[in-house]
KEKE-3310 file (N, C-alpha, C; in steps of 0.2 Angstrom, whole numbers, plus 5000, padded with zeros to 4 digits):
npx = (5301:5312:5321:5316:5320:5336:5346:5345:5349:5341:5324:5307:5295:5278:5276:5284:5294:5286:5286:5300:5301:5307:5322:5324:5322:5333:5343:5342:5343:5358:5364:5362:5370:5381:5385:5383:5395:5404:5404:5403:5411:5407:5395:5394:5398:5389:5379:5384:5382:5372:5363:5371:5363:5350:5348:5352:5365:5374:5386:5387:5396:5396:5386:5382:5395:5387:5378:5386:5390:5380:5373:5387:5380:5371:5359:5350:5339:5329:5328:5332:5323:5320:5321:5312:5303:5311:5308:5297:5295:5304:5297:5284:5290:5295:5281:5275:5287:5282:5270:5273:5279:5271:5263:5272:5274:5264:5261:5272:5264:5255:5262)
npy = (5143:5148:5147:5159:5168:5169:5177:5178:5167:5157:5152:5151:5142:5145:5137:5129:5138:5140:5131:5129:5140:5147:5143:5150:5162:5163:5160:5170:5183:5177:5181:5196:5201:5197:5202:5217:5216:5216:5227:5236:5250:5256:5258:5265:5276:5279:5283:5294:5304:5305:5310:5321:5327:5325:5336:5348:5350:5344:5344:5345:5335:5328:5323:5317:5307:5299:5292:5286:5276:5272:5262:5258:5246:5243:5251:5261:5262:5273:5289:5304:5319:5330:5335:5333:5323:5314:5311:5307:5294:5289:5286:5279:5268:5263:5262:5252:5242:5241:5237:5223:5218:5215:5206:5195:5195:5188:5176:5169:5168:5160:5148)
npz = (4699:4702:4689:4684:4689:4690:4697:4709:4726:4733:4730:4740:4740:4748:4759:4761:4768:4777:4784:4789:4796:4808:4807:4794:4794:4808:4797:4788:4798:4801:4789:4787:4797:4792:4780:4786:4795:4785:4774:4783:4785:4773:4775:4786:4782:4771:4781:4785:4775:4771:4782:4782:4770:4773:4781:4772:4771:4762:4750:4734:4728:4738:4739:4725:4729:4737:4730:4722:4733:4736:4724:4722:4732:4729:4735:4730:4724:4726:4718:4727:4729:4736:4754:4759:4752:4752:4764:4768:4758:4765:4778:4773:4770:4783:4788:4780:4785:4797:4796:4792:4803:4812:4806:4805:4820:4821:4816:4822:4833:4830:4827)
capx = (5302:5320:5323:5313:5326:5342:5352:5343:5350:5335:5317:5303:5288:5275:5274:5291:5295:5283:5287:5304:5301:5312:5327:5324:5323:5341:5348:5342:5351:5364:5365:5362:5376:5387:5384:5385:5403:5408:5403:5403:5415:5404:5388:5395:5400:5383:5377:5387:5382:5363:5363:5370:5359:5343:5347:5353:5370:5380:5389:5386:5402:5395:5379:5388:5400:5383:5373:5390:5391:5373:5375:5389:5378:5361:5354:5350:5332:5324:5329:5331:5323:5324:5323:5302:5301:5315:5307:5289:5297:5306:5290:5281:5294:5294:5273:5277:5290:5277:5266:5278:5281:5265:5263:5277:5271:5254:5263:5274:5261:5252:5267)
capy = (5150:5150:5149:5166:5172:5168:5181:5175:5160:5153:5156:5146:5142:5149:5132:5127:5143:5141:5123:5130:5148:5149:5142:5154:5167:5164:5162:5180:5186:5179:5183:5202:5201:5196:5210:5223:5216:5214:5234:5242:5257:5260:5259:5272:5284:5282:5285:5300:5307:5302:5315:5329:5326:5325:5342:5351:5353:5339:5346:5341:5329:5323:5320:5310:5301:5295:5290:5279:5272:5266:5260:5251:5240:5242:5253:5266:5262:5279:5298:5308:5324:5335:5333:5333:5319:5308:5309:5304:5288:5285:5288:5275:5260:5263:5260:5245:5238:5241:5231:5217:5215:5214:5198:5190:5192:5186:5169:5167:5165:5153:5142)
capz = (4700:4702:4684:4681:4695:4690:4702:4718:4729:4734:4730:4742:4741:4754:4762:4763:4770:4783:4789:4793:4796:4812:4804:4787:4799:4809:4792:4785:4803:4799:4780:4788:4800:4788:4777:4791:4794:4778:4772:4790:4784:4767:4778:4790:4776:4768:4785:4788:4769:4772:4788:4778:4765:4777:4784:4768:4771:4759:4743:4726:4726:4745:4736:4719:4732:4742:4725:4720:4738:4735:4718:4722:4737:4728:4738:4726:4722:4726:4718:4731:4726:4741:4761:4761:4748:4755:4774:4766:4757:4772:4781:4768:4771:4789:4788:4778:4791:4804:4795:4791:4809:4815:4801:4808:4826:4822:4810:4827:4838:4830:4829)
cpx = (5309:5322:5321:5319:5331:5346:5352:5346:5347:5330:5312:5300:5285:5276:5280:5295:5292:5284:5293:5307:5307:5321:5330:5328:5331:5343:5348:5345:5355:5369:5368:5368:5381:5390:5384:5392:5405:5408:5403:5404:5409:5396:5388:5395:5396:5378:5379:5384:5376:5361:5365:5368:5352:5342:5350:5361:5376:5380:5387:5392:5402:5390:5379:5391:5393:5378:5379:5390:5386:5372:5378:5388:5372:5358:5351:5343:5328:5330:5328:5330:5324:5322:5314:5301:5304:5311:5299:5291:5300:5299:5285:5287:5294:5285:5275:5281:5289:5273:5267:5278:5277:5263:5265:5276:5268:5256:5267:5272:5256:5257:5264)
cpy = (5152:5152:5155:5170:5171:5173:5179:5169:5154:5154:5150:5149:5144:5143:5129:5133:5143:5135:5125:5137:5150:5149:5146:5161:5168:5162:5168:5184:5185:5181:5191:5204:5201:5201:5217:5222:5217:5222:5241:5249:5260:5261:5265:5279:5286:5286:5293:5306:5309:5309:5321:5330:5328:5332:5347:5353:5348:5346:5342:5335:5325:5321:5314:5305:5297:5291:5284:5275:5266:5261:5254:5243:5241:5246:5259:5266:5267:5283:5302:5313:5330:5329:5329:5325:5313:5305:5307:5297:5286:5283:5281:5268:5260:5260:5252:5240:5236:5235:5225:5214:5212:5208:5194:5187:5188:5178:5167:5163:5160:5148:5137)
cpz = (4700:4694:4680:4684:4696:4696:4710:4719:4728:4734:4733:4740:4748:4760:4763:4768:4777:4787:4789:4793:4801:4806:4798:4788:4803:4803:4789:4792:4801:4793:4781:4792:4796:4783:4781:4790:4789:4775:4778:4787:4778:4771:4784:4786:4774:4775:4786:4780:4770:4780:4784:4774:4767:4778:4779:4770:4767:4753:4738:4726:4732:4741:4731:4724:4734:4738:4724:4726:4736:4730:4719:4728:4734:4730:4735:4722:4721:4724:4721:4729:4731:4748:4760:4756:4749:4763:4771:4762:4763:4777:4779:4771:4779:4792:4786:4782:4796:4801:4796:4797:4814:4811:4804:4814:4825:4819:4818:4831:4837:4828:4835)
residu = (UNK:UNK:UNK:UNK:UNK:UNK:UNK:UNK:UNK:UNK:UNK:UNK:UNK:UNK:UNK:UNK:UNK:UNK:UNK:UNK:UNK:UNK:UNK:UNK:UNK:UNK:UNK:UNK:UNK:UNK:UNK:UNK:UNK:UNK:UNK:UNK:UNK:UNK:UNK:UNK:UNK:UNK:UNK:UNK:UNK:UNK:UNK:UNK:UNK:UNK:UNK:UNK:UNK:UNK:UNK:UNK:UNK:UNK:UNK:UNK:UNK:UNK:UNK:UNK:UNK:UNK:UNK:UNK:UNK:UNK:UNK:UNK:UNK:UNK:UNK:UNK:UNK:UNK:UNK:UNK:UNK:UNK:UNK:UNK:UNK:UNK:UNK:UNK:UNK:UNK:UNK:UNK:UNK:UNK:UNK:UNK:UNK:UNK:UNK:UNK:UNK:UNK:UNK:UNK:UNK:UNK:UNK:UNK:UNK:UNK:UNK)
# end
């Protein structure tokens, strides 16, 4: 599988994943730490764009700055077309993250 996925690090399998789930686990912490530290300021900025964006009050040249912000960390997956369409994707990955977590419990506990 990795050779289909060159850009990725590392790609398990389900079973090697789950024999050292913990361990996979604090390395995605620390992967996520490290990448907070390392872009904090551009994550505040988008933060701060992403709020006057939600409540209609960014500018076209806030708006442009917050698409480049994204862009240049990836996160630019979704079109944001207005406030109602933004807060329903959000809404939608929020469901999805709930699910996710409840997986995780549930794989925990039968550890």
């Amino acid at each position: 599988m990795q050779s289909k996925f060159p850009l990725f690090d590392e790609i398990l399998d389900r079973d090697s994943f789950y024999s050292k789930a913990d361990e996979y686990i604090t390395r995605f912490i620390r992967s996520g730490q490290r990448y907070i530290q390392s872009h904090n300021k551009i994550l505040t900025r988008i933060s701060e764009l992403s709020q006057k964006l939600a409540v209609g009050d960014a500018t076209n040249e806030e708006t442009l700055e917050l698409r480049g912000l994204q862009e240049g960390l990836n996160l630019s997956s979704v079109e944001i077309i207005d406030r109602e369409a933004w807060l329903h994707k959000y809404q939608e990955k929020l469901d999805e993250l709930d699910k996710l977590s409840i997986q995780i419990e549930e794989f925990l506990k039968k550890k």
